[in-house]
VOPAGU-2260 file (C-alpha; in pm, 1 decimal, decimal comma):
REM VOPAGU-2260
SITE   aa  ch    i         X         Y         Z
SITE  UNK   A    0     440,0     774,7    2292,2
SITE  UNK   A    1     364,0     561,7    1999,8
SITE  UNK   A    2     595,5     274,0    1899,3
SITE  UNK   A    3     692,8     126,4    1518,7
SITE  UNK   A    4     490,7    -160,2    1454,0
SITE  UNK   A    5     668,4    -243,5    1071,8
SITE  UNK   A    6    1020,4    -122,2     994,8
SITE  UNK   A    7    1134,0    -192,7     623,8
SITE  UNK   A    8    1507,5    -157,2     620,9
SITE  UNK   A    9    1667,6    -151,1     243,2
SITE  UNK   A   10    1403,4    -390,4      59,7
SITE  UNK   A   11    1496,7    -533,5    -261,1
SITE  UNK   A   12    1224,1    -732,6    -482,4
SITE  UNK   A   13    1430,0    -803,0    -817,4
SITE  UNK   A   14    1249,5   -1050,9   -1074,7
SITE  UNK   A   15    1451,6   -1226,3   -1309,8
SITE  UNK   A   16    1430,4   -1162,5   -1723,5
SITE  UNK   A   17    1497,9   -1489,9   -1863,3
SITE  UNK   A   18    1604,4   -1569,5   -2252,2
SITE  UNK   A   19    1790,6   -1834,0   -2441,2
SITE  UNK   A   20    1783,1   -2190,7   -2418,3
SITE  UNK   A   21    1910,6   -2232,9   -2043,0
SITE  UNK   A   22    1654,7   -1999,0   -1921,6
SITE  UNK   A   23    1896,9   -1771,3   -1733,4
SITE  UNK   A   24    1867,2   -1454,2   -1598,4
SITE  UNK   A   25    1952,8   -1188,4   -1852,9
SITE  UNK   A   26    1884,4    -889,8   -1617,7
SITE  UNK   A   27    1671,3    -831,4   -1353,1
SITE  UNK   A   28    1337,4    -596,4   -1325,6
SITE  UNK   A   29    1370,7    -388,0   -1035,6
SITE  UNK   A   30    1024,3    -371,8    -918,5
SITE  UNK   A   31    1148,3    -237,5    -544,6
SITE  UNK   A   32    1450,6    -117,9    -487,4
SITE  UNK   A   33    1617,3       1,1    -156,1
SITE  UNK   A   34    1291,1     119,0      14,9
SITE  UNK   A   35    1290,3     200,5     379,8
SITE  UNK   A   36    1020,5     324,1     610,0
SITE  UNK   A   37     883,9     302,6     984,4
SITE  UNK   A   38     496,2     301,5    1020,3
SITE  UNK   A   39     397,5     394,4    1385,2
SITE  UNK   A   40     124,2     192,2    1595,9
SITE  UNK   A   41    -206,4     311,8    1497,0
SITE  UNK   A   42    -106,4     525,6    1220,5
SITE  UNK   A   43    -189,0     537,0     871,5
SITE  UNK   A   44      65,7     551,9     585,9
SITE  UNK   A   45     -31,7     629,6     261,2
SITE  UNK   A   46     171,4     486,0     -78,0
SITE  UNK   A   47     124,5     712,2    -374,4
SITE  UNK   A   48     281,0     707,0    -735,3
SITE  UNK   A   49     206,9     590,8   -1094,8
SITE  UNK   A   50     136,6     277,3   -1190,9
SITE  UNK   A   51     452,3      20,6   -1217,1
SITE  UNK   A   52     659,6     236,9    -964,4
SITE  UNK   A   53     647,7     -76,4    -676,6
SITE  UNK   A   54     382,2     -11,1    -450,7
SITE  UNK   A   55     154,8    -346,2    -490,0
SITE  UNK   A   56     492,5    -539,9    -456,6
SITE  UNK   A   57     621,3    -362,0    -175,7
SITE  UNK   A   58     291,4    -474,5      27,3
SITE  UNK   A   59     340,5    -826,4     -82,8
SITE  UNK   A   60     650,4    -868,5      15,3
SITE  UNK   A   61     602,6    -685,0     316,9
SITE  UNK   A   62     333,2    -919,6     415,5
SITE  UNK   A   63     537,0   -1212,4     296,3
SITE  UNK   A   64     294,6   -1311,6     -12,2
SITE  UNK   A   65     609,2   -1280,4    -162,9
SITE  UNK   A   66     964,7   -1366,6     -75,4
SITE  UNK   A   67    1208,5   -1018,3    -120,7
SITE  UNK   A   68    1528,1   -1033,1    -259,4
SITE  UNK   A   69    1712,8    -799,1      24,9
SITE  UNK   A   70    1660,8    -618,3     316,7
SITE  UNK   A   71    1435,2    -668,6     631,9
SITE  UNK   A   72    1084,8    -652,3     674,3
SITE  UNK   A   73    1045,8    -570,5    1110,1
SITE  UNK   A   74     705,1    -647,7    1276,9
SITE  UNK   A   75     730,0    -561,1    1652,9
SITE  UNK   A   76    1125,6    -543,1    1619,6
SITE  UNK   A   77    1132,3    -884,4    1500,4
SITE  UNK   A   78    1255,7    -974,0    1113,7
SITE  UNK   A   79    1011,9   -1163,7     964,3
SITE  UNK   A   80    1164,4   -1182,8     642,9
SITE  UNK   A   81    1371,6   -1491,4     799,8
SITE  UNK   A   82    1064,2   -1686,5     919,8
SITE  UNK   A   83     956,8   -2024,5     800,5
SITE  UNK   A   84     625,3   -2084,4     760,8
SITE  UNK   A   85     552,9   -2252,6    1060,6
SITE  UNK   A   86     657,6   -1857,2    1210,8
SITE  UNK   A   87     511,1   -1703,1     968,1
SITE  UNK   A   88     178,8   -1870,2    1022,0
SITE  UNK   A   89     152,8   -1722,5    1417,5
SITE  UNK   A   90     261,1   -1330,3    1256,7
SITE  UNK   A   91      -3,9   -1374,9     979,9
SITE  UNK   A   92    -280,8   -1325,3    1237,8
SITE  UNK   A   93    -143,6    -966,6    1319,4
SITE  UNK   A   94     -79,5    -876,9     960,2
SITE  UNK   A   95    -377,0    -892,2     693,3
SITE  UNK   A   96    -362,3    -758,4     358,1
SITE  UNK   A   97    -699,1    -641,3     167,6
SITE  UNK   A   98    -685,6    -674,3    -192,3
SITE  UNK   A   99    -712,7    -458,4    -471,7
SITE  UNK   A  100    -994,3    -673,9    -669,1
SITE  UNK   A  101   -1269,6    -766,8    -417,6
SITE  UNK   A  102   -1413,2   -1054,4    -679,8
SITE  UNK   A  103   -1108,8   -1193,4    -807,2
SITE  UNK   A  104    -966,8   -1229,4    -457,8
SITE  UNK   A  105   -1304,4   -1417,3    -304,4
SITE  UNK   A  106   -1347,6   -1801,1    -412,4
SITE  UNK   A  107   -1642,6   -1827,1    -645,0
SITE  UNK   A  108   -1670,2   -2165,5    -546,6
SITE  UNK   A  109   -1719,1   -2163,1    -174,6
SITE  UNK   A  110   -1998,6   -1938,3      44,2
SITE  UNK   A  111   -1922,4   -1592,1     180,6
SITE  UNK   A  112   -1922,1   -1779,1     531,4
SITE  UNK   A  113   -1676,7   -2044,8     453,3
SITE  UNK   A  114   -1466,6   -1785,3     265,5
SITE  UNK   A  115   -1423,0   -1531,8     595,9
SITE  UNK   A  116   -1476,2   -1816,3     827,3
SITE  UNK   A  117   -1142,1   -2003,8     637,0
SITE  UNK   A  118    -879,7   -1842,3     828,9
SITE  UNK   A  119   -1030,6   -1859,0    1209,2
SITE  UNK   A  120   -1061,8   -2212,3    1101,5
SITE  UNK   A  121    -706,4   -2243,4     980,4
SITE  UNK   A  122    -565,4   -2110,5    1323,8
SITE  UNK   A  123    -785,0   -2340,5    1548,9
SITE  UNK   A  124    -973,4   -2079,8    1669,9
SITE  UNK   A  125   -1304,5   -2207,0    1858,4
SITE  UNK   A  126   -1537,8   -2481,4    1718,8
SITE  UNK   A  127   -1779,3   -2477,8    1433,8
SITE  UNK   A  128   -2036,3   -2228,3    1643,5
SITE  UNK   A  129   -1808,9   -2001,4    1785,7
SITE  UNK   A  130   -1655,0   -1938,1    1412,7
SITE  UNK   A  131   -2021,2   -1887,8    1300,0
SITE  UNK   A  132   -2155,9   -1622,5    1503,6
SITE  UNK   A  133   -1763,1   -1464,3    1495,5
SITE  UNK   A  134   -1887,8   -1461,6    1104,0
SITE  UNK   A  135   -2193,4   -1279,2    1176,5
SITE  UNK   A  136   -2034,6   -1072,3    1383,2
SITE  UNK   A  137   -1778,4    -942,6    1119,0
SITE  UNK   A  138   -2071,0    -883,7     821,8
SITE  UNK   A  139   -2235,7    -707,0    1072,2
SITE  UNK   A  140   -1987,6    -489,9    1151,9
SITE  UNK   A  141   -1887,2    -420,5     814,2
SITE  UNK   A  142   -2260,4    -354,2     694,3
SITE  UNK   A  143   -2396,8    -660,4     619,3
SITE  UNK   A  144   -2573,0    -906,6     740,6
SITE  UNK   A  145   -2533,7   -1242,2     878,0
SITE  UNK   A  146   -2826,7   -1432,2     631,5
SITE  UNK   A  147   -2540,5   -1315,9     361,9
SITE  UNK   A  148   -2344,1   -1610,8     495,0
SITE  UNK   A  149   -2491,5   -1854,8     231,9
SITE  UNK   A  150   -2468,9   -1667,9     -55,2
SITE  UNK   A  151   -2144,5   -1670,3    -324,0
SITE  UNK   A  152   -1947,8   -1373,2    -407,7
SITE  UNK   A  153   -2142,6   -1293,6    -728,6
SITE  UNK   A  154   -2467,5   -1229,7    -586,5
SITE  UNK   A  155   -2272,7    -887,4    -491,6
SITE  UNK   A  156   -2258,8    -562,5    -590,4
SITE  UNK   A  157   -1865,2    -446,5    -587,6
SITE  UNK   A  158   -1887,7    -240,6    -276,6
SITE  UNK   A  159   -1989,2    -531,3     -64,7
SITE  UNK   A  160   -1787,8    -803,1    -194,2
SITE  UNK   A  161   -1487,5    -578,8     -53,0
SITE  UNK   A  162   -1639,6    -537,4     238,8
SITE  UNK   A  163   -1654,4    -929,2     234,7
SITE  UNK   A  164   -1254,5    -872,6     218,5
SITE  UNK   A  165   -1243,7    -597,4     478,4
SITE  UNK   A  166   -1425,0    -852,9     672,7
SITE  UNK   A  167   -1209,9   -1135,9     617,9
SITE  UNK   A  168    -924,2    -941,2     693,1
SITE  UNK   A  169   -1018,0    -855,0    1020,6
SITE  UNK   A  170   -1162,2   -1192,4    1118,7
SITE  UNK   A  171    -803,5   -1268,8    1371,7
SITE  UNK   A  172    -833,5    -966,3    1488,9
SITE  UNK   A  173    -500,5    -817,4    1315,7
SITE  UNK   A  174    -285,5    -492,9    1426,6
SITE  UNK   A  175    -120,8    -430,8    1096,2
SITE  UNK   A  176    -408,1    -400,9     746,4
SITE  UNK   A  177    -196,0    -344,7     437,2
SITE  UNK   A  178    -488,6    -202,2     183,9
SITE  UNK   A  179    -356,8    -274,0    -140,5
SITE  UNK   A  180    -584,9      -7,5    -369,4
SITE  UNK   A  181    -875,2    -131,6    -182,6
SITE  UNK   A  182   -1110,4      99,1    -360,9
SITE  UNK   A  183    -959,5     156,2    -748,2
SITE  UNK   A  184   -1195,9     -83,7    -886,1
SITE  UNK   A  185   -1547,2      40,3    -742,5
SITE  UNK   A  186   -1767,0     295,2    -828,1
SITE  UNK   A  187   -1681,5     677,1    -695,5
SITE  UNK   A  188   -2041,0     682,5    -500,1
SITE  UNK   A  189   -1929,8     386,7    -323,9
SITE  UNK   A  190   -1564,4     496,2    -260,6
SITE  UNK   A  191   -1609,5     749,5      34,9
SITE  UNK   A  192   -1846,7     435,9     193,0
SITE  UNK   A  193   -1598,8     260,1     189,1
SITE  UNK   A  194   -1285,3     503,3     338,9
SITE  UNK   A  195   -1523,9     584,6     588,8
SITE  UNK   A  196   -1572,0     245,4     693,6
SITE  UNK   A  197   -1192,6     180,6     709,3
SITE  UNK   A  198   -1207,9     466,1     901,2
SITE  UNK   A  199   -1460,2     374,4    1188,8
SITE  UNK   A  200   -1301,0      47,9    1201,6
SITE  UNK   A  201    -967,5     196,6    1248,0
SITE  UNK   A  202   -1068,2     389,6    1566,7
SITE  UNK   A  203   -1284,9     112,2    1735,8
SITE  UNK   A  204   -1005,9    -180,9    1654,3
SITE  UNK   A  205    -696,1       5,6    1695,8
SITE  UNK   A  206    -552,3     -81,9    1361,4
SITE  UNK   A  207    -255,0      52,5    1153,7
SITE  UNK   A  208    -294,7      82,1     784,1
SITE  UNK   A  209     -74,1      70,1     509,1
SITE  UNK   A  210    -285,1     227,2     248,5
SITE  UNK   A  211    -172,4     227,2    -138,4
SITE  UNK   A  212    -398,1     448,4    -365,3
SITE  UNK   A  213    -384,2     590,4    -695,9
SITE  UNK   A  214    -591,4     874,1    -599,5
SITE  UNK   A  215    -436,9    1156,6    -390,7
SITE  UNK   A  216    -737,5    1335,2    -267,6
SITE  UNK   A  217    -767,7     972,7    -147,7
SITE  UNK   A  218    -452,7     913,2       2,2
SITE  UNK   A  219    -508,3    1297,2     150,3
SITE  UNK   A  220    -804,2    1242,6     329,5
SITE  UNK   A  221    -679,4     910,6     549,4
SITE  UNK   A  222    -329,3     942,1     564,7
SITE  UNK   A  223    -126,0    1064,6     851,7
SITE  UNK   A  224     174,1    1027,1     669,1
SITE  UNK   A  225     272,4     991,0     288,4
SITE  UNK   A  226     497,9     806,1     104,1
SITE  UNK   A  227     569,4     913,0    -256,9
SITE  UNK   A  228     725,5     593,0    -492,0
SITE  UNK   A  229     933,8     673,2    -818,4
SITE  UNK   A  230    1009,0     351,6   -1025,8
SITE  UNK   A  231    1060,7     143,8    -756,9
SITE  UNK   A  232    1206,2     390,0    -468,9
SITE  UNK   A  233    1040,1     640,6    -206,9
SITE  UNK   A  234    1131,3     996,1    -327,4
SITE  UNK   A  235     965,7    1178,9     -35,0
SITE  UNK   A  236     766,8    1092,9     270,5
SITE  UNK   A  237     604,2    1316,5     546,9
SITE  UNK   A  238     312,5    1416,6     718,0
SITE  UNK   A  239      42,4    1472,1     487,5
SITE  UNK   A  240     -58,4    1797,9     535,3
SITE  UNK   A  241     331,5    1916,3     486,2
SITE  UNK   A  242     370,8    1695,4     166,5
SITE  UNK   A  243      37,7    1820,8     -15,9
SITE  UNK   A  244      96,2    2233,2      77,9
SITE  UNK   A  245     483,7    2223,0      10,1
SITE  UNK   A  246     583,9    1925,2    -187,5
SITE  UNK   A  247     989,1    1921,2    -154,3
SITE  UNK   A  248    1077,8    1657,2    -487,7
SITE  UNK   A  249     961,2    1765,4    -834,0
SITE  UNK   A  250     808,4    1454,5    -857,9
SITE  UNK   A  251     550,1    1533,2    -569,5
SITE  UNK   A  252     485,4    1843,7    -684,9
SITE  UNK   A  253     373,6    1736,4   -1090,0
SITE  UNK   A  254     177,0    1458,9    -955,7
SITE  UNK   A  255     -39,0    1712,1    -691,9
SITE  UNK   A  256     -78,2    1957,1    -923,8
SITE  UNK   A  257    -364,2    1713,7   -1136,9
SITE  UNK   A  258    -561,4    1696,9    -853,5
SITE  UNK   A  259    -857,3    1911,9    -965,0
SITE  UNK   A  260    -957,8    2269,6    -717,5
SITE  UNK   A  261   -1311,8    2290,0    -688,3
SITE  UNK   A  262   -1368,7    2678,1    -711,0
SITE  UNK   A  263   -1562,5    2753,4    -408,7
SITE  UNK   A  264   -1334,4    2614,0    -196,5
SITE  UNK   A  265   -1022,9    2779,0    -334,3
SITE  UNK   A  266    -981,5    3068,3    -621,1
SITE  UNK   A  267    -659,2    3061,3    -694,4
SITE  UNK   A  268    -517,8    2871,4   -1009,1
SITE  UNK   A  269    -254,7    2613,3    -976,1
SITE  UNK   A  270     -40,4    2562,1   -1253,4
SITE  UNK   A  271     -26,6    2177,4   -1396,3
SITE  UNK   A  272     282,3    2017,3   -1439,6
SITE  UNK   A  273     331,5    1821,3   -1737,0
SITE  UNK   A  274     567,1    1531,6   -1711,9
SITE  UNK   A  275     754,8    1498,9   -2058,6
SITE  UNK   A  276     807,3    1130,0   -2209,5
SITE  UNK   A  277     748,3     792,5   -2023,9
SITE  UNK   A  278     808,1     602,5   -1700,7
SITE  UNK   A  279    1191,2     433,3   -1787,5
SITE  UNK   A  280    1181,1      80,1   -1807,0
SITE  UNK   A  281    1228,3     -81,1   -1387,5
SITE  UNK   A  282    1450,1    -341,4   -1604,9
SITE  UNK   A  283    1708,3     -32,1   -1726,9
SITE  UNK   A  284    1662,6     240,0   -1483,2
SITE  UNK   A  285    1867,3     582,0   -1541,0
SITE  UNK   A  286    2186,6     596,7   -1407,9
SITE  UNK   A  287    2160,8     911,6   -1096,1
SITE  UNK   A  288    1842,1     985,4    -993,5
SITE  UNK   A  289    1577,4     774,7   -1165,6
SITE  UNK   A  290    1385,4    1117,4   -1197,1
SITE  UNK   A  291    1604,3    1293,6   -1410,6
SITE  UNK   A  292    1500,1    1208,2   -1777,0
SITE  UNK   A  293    1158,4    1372,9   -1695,0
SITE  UNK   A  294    1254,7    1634,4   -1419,6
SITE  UNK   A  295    1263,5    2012,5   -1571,9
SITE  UNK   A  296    1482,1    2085,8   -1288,5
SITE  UNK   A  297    1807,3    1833,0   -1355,3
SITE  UNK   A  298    2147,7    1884,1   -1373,5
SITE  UNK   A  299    2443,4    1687,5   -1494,2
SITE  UNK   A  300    2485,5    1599,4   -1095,9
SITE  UNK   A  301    2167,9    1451,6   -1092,7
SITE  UNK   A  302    2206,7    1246,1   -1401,5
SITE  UNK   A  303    2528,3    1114,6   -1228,9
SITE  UNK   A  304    2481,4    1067,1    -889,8
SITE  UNK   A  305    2209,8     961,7    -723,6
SITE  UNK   A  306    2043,6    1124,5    -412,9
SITE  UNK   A  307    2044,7     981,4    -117,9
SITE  UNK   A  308    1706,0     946,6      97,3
SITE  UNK   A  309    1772,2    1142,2     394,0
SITE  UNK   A  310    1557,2    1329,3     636,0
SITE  UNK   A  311    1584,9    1757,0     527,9
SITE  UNK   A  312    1399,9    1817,6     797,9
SITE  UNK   A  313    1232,4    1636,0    1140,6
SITE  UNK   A  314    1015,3    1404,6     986,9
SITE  UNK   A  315    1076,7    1499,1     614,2
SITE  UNK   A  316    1255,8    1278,3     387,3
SITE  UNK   A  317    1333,0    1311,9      60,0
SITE  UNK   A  318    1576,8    1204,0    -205,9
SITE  UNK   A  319    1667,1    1493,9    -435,9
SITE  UNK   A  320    1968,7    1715,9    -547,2
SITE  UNK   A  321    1802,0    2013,8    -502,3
SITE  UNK   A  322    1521,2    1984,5    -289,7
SITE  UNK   A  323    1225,2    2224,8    -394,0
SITE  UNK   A  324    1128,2    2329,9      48,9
């Protein structure tokens, strides 16, 4: 039976709007607020929603790049949101993050070999020629090859600089790889290269993924479970398959019907849901459920009080008034 590897237990990341002469807090910008979920040992867990709903700054805090405001981030059953550094520094080789931006997140300065290499010398790990050929090792395993060592980051095309990442990310040999959008900013033909190699690495390493995508057919094909995110909280989160055929929160089911049918696969129509008006401001959210200014199904309970985020059925949770399954 598998066993939770990251429990996030009420997290709060609130970032302060500052005016006037004192610089104080005027109000706060809720970028995450009250989000809990378990991710399973060897599982993936997709993170879907529009952009500004949370989901980059829920992976940074959960891999402490940034400090949350509440709640508990659990790796292994331990809390690691109370760690120093000097902790934090022995969890860090279990927990990786790759970024969204594969050039902006490699040093333009330094070689691809000193930039994958920087960690495994950071932790002590071997001397000078064992941290080489572990180098060589890793570009090889990601599909490049080890003469790449000497070049810089812009002699590459996008694909491989994230590959570069992917590589640097599993240089300690981490159980937990948060992907942070790790393929938003390359080209489409070099998308699926990419999910497939997370993919092959996955089974031959044993790794869990946190995976946060804009694109569902995305988040659909490597997902075991989903997470849907609403303006800084999870509305409804399942297994995959059960999510995609019967979304259960309004919100699920406008932002599945734009993904696109191709026709030979399936005949039938699906009707597209049009969201009316914008996102509400994270800095003012709407009192009740944050979905209610653009939900076609609310009711005055829903603009009053909001839903909790329970489990409707095993496995199935989802935070609506009137659930839609």
């Amino acid at each position: 039976m598998k066993t939770p590897i990251l429990e996030v237990k009420n997290l709060k990341k609130y970032y302060p709007v500052k005016n006037g002469f004192f610089s104080r807090a005027s109000s706060w910008v809720k970028a995450v607020d009250d989000v809990s979920f378990t991710v399973m040992e060897g599982e993936t867990l997709g993170i879907v929603g529009e952009s500004g709903c949370g989901k980059s700054t829920l992976a940074r805090n959960i891999i402490r790049l940034q400090d949350p405001t509440e709640g508990q981030v659990l790796y292994e059953g331990k809390d690691i949101t109370r760690y120093n550094e000097s902790k934090l520094r022995k969890v860090r080789r279990d927990m990786q993050i790759i970024f969204q931006d594969p050039y902006a997140s490699l040093n333009p300065k330094h070689k691809i070999g000193e930039i994958i290499g920087e960690s495994l010398r950071a932790q002590g790990e071997g001397n000078a020629k064992e941290r080489r050929e572990r180098v060589e090792w890793l570009l090889e395993k990601v599909g490049l090859e080890s003469r790449h060592m000497s070049r810089y980051a812009h002699e590459f095309s996008g694909g491989q600089r994230q590959r570069i990442g992917i590589a640097r990310a599993l240089a300690l040999n981490p159980k937990l790889v948060v992907c942070d959008e790790p393929i938003s900013a390359l080209d489409v033909s070099v998308q699926s290269q990419v999910i497939n190699l997370l993919q092959d690495l996955q089974d031959e390493f044993g790794l869990t993924y946190l995976f946060i995508a804009h694109d569902l057919s995305v988040v659909r094909h490597i997902s075991d479970r989903v997470a849907v995110m609403y303006l800084g909280k999870i509305v409804e989160l399942g297994r995959t398959d059960e999510v995609y055929h019967n979304p259960a929160h309004p919100y699920t089911q406008a932002l599945l019907s734009a993904i696109p049918i191709p026709e030979p696969v399936e005949q039938r129509k699906r009707e597209r849901i049009i969201l009316q008006g914008d996102v509400p401001s994270p800095i003012n959210p709407p009192s009740g459920c944050r979905f209610h200014t653009r939900c076609p199904l609310a009711t005055e309970k829903c603009k009053s009080e909001e839903p909790k985020f329970e489990e409707k059925q095993e496995g199935r949770w989802v935070a609506c008034h009137y659930p839609l399954n």
